[in-house]
KOLTOR-225284 format. One record per residue (C-alpha): residue in three letters; z, y negated, x negated. Coordinates in pm, whole numbers, plus 50000, padded with zeros to 5 digits. Layout:
REM KOLTOR-225284
ALAZYX/...
This chain:
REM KOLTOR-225284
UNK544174889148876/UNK543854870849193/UNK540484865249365/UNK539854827149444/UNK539444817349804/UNK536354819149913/UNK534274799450200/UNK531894825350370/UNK529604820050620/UNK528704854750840/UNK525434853951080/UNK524654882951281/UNK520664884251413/UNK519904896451779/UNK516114903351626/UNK514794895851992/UNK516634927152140/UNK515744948051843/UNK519414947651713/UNK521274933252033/UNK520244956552277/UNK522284983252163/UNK524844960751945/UNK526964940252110/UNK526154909051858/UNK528884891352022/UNK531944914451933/UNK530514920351563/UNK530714885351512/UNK533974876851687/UNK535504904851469/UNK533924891951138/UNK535314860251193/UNK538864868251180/UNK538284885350814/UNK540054861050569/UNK537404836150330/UNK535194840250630/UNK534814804950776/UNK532144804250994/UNK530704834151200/UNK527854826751432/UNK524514845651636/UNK521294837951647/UNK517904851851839/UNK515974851051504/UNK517884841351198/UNK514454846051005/UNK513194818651205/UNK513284780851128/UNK516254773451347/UNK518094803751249/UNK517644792550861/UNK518424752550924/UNK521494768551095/UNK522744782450760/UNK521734753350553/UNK523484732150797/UNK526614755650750/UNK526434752650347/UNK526024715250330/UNK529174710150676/UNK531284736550541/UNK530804740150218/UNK529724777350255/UNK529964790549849/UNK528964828849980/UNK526294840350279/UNK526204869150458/UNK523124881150707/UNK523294912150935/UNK519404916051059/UNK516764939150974/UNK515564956350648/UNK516624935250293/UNK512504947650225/UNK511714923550490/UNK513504888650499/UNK516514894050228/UNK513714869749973/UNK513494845150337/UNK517664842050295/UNK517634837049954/UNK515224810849934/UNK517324791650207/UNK520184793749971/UNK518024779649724/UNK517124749849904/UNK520544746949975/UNK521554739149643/UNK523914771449638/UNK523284798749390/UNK520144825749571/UNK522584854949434/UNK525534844649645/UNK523934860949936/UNK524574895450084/UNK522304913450338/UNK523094939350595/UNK520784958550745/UNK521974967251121/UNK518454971251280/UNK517095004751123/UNK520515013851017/UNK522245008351344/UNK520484998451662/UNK517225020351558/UNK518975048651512/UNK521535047351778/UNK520385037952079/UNK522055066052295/UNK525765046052151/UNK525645013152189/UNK529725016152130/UNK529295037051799/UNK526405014651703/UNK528664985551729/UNK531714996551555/UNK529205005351280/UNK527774969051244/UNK531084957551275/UNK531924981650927/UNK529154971150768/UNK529054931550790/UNK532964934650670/UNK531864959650384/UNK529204932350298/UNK531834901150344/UNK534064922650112/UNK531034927649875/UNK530154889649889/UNK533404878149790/UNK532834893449454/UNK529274881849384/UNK528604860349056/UNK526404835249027/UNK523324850548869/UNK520114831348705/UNK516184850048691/UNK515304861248396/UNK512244845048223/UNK509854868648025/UNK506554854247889/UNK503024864448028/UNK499604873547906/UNK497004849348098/UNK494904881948079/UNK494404911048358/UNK492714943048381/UNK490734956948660/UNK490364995848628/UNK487444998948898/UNK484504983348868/UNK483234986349217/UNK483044959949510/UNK486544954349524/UNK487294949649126/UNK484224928849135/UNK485174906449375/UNK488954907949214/UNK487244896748893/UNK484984871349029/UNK488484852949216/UNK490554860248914/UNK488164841548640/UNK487444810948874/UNK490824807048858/UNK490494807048448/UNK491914839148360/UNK490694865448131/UNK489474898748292/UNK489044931748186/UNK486844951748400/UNK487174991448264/UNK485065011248447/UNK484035050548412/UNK480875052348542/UNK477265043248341/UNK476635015548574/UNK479434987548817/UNK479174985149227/UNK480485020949300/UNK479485031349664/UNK478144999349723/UNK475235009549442/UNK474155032049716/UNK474755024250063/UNK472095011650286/UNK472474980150466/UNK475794963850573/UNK476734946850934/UNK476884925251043/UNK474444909850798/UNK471864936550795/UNK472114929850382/UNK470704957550156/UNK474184965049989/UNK472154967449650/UNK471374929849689/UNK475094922249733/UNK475894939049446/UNK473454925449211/UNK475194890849336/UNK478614899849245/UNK477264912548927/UNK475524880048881/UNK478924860648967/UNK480684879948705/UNK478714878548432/UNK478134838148484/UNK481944835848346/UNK482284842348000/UNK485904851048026/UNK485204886848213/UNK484594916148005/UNK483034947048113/UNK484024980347964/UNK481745007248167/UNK481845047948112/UNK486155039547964/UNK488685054148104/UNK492795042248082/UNK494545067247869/UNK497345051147814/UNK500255022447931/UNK503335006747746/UNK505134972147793/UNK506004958648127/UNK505694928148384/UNK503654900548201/UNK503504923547870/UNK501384949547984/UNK499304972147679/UNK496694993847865/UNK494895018047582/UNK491175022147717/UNK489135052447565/UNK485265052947592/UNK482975080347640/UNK482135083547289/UNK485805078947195/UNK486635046647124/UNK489595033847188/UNK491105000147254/UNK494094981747345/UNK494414953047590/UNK496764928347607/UNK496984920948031/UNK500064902248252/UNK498904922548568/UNK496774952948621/UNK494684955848954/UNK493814993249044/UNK490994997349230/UNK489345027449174/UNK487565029449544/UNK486935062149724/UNK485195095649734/UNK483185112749994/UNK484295140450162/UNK482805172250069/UNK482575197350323/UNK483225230650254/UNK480615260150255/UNK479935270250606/UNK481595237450730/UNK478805236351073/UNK476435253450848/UNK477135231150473/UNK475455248850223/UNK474105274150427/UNK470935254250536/UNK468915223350376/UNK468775209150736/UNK472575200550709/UNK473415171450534/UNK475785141350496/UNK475915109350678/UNK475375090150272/UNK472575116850229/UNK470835106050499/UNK471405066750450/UNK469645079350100/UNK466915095450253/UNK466335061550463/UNK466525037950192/UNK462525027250136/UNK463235026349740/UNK464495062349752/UNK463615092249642/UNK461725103249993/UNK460035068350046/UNK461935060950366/UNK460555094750501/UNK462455116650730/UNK460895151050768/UNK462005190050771/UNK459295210050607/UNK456655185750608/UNK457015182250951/UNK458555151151135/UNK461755153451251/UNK462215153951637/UNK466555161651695/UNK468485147351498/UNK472585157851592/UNK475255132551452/UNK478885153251399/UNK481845130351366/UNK485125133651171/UNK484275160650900/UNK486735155250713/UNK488945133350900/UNK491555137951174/UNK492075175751111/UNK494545194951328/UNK497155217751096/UNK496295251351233/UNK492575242951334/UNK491325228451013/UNK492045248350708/UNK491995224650379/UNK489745235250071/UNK491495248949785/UNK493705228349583/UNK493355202149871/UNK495205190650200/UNK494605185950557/UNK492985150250582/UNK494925139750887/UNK493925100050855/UNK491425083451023/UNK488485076850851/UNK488145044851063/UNK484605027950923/UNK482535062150975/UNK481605058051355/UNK480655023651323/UNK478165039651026/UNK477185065951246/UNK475935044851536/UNK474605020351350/UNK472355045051148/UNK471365063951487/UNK469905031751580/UNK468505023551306/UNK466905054451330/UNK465855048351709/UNK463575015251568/UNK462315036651286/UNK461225065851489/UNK461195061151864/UNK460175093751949/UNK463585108851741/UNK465965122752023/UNK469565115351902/UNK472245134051976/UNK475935120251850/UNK478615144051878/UNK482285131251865/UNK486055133151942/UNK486825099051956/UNK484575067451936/UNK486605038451697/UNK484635013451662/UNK487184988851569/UNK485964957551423/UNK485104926351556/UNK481574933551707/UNK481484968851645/UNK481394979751991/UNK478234957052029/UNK476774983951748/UNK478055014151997/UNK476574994452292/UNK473224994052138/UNK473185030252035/UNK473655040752400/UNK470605014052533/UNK468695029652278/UNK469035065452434/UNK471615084152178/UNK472885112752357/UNK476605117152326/UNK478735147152363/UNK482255146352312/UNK484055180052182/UNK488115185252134/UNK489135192351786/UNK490135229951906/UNK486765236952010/UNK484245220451734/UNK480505221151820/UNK478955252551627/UNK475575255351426/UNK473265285151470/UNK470915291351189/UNK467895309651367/UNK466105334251138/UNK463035309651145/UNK465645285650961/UNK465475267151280/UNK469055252351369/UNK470655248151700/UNK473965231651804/UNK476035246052093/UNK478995224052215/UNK481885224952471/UNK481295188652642/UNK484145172152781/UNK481755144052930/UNK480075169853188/UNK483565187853260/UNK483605211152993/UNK480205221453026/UNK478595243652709/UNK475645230052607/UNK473095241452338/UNK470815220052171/UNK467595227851953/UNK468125204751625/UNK466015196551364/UNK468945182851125/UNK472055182351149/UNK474075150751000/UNK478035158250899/UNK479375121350936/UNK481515126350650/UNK484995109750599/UNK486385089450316/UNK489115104650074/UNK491415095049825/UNK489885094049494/UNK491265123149180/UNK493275098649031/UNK495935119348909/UNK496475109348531/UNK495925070048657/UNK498955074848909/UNK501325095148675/UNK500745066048396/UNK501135038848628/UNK504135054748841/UNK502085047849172/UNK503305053149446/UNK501465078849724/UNK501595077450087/UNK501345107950268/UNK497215110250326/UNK496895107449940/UNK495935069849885/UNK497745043549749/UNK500855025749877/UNK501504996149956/UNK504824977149997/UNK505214964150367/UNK501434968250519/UNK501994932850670/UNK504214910150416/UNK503214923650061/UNK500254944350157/UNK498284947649758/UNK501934949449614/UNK503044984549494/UNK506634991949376/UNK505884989548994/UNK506164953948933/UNK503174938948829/UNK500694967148961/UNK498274956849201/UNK496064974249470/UNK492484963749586/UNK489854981149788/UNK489245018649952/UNK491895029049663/UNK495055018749906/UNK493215027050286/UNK489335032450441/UNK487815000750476/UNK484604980250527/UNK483104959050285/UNK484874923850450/UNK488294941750467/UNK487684952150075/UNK486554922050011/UNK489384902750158/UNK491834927349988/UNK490354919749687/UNK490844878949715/UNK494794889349800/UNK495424908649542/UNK493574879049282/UNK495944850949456/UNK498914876149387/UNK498324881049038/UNK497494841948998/UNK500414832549165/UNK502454857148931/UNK500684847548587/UNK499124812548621/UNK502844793948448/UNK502664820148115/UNK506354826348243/UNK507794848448495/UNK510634851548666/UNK512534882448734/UNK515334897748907/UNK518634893648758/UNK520004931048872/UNK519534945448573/UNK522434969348347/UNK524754951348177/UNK526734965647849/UNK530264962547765/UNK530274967547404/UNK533934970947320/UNK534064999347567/UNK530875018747465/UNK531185044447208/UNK527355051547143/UNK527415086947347/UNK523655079247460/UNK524335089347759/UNK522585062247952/UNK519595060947684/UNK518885104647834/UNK519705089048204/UNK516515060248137/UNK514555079547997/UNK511825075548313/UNK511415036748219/UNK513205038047864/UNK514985004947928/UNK517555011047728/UNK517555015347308/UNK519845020247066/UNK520024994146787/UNK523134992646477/UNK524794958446483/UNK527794958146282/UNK527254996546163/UNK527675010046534/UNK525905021646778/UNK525194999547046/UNK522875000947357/UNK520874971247413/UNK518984966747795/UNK515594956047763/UNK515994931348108/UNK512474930848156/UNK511714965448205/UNK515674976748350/UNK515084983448759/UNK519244983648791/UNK518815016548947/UNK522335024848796/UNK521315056448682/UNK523015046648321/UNK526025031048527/UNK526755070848691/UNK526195084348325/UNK529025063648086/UNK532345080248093/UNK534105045047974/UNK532525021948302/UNK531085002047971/UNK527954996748201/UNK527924976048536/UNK524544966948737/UNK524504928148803/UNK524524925049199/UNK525904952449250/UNK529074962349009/UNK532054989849017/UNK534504966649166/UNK532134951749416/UNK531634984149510/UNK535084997649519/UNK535784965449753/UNK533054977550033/UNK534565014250010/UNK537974993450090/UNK536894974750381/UNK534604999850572/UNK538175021550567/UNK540094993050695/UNK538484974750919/UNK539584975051272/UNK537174983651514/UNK539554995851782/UNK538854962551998/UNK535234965551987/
């Protein structure tokens, strides 16, 4: 059979020097434009801008462009932006192909701009070739719960919950603690509001139960997850071993953070009472606690007080060793020296007399206004002393159970100094919570320091790769209250925005089943076994595989597995395939 003629329209993107300073944008498009079907081939400085997309719709609507093709950066970021201009168009959003020439070219071959070329010259024909042979392909619809669950019941599923049921949907808070707030049932006060955190949370507690659509399921635990996308069934167990299903569109994980917990002997952890953690000391401060406000070692007021930062954060491989069962926390804690100074000052208006002494690698106070906090720690006489990670500051334990501090201080030149303490304060960093059974159910994806990840930290940045699955909080990254907060509020407007129409749409690259060619091997039903898209049902007293679109990724898993090709993945099928093999083998790229 012969292939219609096709009209396709080929733009290659300079991404401000990002693709064009090592590909010669020029030549690629010059030799795209003498591939047959392709009609128009043009440049632009940023395609993803709005002159670079008018420029396409202008092509569709003038020359009747029926297939696109875009060389720029990652499909991750812009290959949605591209589709949607086809959209508006009026030509099919599936008639597009995208070609990645910035990390797959110019990124990673900047020492051959020639080679690099001739690549992106390959590539955009592959794609042309590819394009030719798209179909016109139509979402599919599945129906949606108007329901969500929040597993967390801290500041950030509060707040989640709070946005979610103004917006009239019903919430399921499961949380697996006695009591809701989290941390935030225990921290002091918060900047820059000077707030007791306690009285923020009885707020959000007060905003949550004022809707009767939220419902709060405290010491329950998930246990287990079926459905998919819209269709969700999350089996909650409680303490006492009850168990319940819920019927959610989305799910919203934010299970928060843990402390870190310094190991024994960690400057003297464990071995002395006089060593504690920054939270233990914001405990100790708290008026309503169990000391009254008091600070005092043996009776005795307290006269040196030594601040320690990053225990547990920013270790060095080789310098820090992890504890058991655990790794290296290389991250950056980021909201612990803002905590740190502020609490030394604090401490400066509570007891004047207190000499403070705060001992650091690296002050990051980055928020807006945070370095006023560091600037009023030093006017208020805190000491500082900076050490380098290979030579930590070391705690003596006298025999007396005194405690004195000896540090290599790069601040006087390297100077070691020694320093008579009466408590020592481990400015402990935050850690990704033991979530283990929670991120095997849900398929979560990790990043490398252990917390949750996200898609693209700047475009879909509460949007994990399980479609549907949403992160909030300290679960995905250490944060303040406002940036938890404000996480929170985007990952409510995502889920709204996904489930407010009962009906969502989904991508059409799903597996696709020739039944006169399948023989029932089951095969492909072994190969899906990790999302169990695919069944096995008995029309007509045979075997037949049936795809479940709603759950099917197209991953193509099942297409590798069928001996008889019975099983294609719309978007991207055998012959489509077969026909970008053809043309990155034939192209000529002797003139570039």
């Amino acid at each position: 059979m012969v292939n219609p003629k096709r009209r396709v329209g080929v733009y290659i993107c300079h991404c401000g020097g990002n693709i064009s300073d090592v590909v010669d944008v020029q030549k690629v498009v010059e030799a795209a434009a003498q591939i047959d079907d392709v009609v128009v081939a043009r440049r632009e400085m940023f395609m993803c801008s709005d002159p670079g997309q008018k420029l396409i719709s202008d092509d569709i609507e003038q020359q009747k462009l029926d297939r696109v093709v875009v060389a720029a950066c990652s499909p991750s970021l812009h290959e949605l932006t591209f589709r949607d201009t086809l959209k508006r168009s009026g030509l099919n959003p599936f008639l597009y192909e995208h070609v990645n020439i910035r990390e797959q070219v110019s990124w990673c071959h900047k020492d051959d701009p020639l080679g690099a070329t001739q690549k992106a010259t390959r590539l955009v024909a592959a794609a042309i070739a590819k394009a030719k042979l798209l179909h016109a392909l139509e979402p599919i619809n599945v129906d949606s719960e108007s329901s969500v669950a929040i597993i967390g019941g801290g500041c950030a599923g509060l707040r989640t919950a709070i946005e979610l049921a103004r917006s009239g949907f019903k919430v399921h808070i499961v949380e697996r603690a006695p009591e809701l707030g989290g941390h935030l049932a225990r921290s002091g006060k918060v900047y820059p509001t000077d707030e007791r955190s306690r009285d923020i949370l009885a707020e959000l507690i007060r905003e949550v139960q004022a809707y009767g659509t939220v419902t709060l399921h405290t010491e329950t635990e998930v246990v287990a997850r079926a459905g998919y996308l819209g269709n969700f069934r999350i089996t909650i167990r409680t303490k006492s071993g009850q168990t319940q299903e819920l019927r959610v569109g989305a799910v919203v994980v934010a299970t928060g953070f843990d402390d870190y917990q310094p190991v024994e002997g960690e400057f003297g952890w464990g071995l002395s009472e006089r060593v504690i953690t920054l939270p233990d000391l914001l405990e100790r401060l708290d008026q309503t606690g169990p000391t009254g406000g008091k600070l005092t070692k043996d009776g005795q007021p307290v006269h040196n007080v030594a601040f320690i930062h990053c225990v547990g954060s920013r270790q060095v491989e080789g310098i820090h060793t992890p504890a058991e069962g655990k790794q290296l926390n290389q991250h950056c804690s980021r909201v612990c020296c803002t905590a740190a100074l502020r609490t030394a000052s604090e401490l400066h208006l509570k007891f004047p007399d207190i000499n403070i002494y705060d001992v650091y690698q690296d002050i990051r106070t980055y928020g807006r206004g945070h370095e006023d906090i560091y600037e009023a720690a030093s006017r208020a006489g805190v000491i500082f002393l900076r050490y380098r990670p290979e030579t930590p500051p070391q705690i003596h334990i006298e025999q007396d159970g005194g405690l004195s501090m000896s540090v290599v201080d790069t601040l006087s030149f390297g100077e070691e100094l020694t320093c008579l303490v009466d408590l020592v304060v481990l400015v402990t960093g935050l850690v990704p919570r033991s979530i283990d059974s929670l991120i095997e159910m849900l398929k979560l994806p990790r990043s490398s320091d252990g917390f949750l990840q996200e898609i693209h930290p700047k475009l879909r940045p509460v949007e994990v790769n399980v479609p549907g699955v949403f992160i909030a909080g300290t679960c995905q990254a250490p944060m303040d209250i406002a940036e938890t907060s404000a996480a929170a509020s985007a990952a409510a407007t995502k889920v709204s925005c996904l489930i407010s129409r009962g009906q969502i749409s989904l991508p059409p690259f799903v597996a696709t089943i020739n039944d006169e060619r399948c023989d029932g091997c089951e095969n492909c039903i072994v190969e899906c076994a990790f999302v169990k898209a695919i069944a096995l049902t008995m029309p007509y007293n045979k075997k037949v595989p049936v795809v479940n679109t709603a759950i099917c990724k197209g991953c193509g898993m099942c297409v590798a597995a069928c001996p008889h090709r019975a099983i294609d993945v719309n978007g991207w099928q055998i012959d489509q395939f077969e026909a970008m093999i053809d043309a990155l083998a034939t192209q000529e790229v002797s003139n570039v």
